[in-house]
N, C-alpha and C positions, 0 to 999 in steps of 0.2 A: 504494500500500500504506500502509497506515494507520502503521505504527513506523516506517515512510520519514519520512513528514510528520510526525512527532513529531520525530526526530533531527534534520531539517532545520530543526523550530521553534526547537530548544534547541540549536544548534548542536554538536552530539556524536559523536564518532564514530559508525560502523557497525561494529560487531561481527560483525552477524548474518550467517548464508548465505540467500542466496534462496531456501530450502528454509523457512530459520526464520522470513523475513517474512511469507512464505504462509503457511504454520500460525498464526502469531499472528492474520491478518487473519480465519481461520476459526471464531474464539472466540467474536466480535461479531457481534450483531446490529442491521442497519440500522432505524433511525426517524427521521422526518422529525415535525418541530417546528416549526407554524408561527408567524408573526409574533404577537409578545404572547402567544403561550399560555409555561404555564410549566412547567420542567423540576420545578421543588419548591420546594414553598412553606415559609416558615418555620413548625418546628415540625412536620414529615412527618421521616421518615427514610430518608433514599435505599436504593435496595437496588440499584442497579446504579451502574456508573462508566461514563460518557461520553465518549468522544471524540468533537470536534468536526471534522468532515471539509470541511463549509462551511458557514459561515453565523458568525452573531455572539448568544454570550450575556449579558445583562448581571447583575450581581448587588449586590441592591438590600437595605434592610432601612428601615423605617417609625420614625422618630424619635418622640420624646413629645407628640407636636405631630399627628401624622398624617402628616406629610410624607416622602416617600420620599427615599434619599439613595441616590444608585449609587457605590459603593468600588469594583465589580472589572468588566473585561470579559472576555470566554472567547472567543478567536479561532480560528480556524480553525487547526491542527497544533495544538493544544493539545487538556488533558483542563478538563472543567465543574468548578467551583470547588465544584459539590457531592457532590465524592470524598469530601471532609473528611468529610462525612455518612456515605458510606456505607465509610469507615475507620475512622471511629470509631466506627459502630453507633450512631451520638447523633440526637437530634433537630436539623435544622439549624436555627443561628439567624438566617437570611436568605433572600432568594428569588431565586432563578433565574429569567431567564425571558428569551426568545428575542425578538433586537432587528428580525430578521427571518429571513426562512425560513430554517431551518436545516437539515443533515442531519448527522444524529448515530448513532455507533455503540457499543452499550452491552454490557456484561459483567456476568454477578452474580457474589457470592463462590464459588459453588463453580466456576465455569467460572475464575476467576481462579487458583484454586490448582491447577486441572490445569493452566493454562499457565504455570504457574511450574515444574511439576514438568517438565515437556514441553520446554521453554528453559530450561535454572536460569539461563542469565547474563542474564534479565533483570530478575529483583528487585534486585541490584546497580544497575543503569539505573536502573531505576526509582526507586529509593532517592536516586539522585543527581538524577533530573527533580525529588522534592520537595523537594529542600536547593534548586535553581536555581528552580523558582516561590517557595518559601520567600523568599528574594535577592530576584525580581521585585517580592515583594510590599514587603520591606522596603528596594527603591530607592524604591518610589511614596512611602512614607510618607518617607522622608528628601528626595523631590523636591520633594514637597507642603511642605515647611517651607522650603527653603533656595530655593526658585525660586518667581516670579511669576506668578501666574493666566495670562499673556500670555506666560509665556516655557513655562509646563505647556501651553499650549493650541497650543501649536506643536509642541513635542515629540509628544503625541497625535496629530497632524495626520501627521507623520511614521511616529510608531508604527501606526498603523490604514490610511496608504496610503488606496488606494481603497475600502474598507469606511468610514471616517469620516465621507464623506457621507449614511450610510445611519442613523446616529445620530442618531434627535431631540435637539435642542439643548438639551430639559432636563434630557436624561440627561447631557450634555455638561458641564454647568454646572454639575451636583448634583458630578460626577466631580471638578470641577477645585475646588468645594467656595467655589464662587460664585454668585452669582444670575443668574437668564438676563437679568437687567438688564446685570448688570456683563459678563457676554459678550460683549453687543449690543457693547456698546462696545466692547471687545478686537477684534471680528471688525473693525468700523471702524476702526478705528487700522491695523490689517493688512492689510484689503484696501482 
């Protein structure tokens, strides 16, 4: 059930009754996303919310230069980092896009507000999943200052498990906000 794998991601209580995981999962509709294609591009406006049920997203945005830089991944129990879009009704300023096949379950705003009305205690949750992504986002930027290309790229290793293999090294590199030179060298020193 899909709020399973969410509370499980964010480590949160269960509230709900097996009655109210089943309804929720009946809101979503399944899409699969394959490798490289992309959930949305900077400068579209999402119109639905994502949840990632397996597979890995990355999210990228194109420097002055041309060059892509990847800031966020979107794992599996988690929702696509292009909520923010379709929450805010704004143009997103970065791109989505699927590291490999993915299977993803999406909602638009009017099916979100009858499952709000249908569950009320999960806008509360939910309110609380964007304070703890909110945290997630702002350990990466306080980890990325205070810790070493080599001691981030372990952490990563840890954090993605068996999906990290599945990561091109460039997205890897852009992430740790290194060059896939100074990688090379890190993976040597390590392995």
């Amino acid at each position: 059930m899909l709020l399973e794998k969410l509370i499980h991601e964010f480590s949160i209580p269960n509230s709900f009754t097996q009655q109210e995981l089943a309804l929720f999962d009946t809101f979503f509709e399944k899409i699969d996303l394959k490798k490289n294609e992309f959930l949305i591009r900077e400068g579209e406006i999402e119109r639905y919310s994502y949840f990632i049920s397996e597979g890995l997203l990355r999210c990228w945005v194109l420097d002055q230069k041309g060059r892509a830089h990847t800031f966020w991944f979107c794992k599996k129990g988690t929702f696509s980092m292009s909520n923010i879009s379709f929450t805010l009704v704004q143009k997103a300023n970065f791109n989505v896009q699927a590291v490999m096949n993915s299977e993803l379950y999406r909602i638009d705003k009017e099916k979100t507000t009858v499952l709000y009305q249908r569950i009320p205690s999960l806008k509360p949750v939910f309110e609380d999943l964007t304070a703890l992504l909110l945290n997630r986002l702002l350990d990466r930027q306080v980890h990325m200052i205070k810790y070493s290309p080599e001691e981030s790229y372990i952490q990563m290793e840890k954090e993605f498990g068996s999906l990290f293999n599945q990561i091109p090294l460039k997205d890897v590199a852009s992430y740790l906000g290194i060059t896939p030179q100074a990688l090379s060298r890190i993976r040597k020193r390590i392995f």
